[in-house]
C-alpha positions as CSV (number, residue, x, y, z in Angstrom):
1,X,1.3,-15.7,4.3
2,X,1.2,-19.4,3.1
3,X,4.0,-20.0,4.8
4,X,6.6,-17.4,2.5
5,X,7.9,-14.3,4.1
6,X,6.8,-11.1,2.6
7,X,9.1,-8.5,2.6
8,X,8.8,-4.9,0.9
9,X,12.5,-3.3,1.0
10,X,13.1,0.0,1.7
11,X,13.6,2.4,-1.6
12,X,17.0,3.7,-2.4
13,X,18.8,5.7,-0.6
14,X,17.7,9.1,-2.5
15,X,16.5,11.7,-0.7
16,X,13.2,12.3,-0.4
17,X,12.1,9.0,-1.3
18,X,9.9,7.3,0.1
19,X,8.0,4.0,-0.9
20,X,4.2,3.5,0.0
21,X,2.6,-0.1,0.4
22,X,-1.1,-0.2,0.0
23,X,-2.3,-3.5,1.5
24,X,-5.5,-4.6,1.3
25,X,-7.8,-7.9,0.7
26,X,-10.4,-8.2,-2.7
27,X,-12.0,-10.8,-4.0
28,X,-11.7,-11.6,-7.3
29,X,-11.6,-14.3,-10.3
30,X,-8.0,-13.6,-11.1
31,X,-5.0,-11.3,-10.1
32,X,-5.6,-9.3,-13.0
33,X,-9.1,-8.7,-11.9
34,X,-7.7,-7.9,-8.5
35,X,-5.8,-5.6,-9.7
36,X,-8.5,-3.7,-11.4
37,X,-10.6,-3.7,-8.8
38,X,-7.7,-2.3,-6.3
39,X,-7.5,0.5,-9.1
40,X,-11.0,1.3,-9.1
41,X,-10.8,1.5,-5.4
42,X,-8.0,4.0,-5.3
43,X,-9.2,6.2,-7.7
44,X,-13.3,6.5,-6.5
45,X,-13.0,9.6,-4.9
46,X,-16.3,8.2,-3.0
47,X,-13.7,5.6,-1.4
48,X,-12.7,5.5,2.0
49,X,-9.3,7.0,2.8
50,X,-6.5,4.4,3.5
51,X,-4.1,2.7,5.7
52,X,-0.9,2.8,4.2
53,X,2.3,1.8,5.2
54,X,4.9,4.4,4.1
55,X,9.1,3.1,4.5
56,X,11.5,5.2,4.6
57,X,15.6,5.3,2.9
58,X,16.7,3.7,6.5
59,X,13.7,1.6,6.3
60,X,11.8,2.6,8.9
61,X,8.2,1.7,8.6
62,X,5.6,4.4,9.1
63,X,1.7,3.4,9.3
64,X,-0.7,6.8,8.7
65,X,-4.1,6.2,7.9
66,X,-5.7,8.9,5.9
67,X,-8.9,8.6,7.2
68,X,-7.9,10.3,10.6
69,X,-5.6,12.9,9.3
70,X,-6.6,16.4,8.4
């Protein structure tokens, strides 16, 4: 991570709140253009399920990936 620590916080402490980090690498010209492209790659229904990281109130970190669940 270029040296930087990346840190995604836990939500607040609400219940049933959760917060879900979707990680993944694109190439693009610019971040807008990555973020576009993400988009378009979440909502193609064609796409492949994905990994995501979903954190807990306490923080705990949960990793499902969609592709393996039913």
């Amino acid at each position: 991570m270029s040296g930087r620590d990346y840190r995604i916080e836990h939500p607040p402490k609400e219940k049933g709140l959760y917060r879900v980090v979707y990680v993944i690498d694109i190439g693009a010209e610019s971040p807008l253009d990555a973020a576009k492209k993400t988009h378009q790659i979440m909502t193609d229904p064609d796409s492949l399920a994905p990994v995501l990281d979903v954190v807990d109130q306490g923080g705990k970190v949960t990793k499902i990936d969609l592709s393996k669940s039913s």
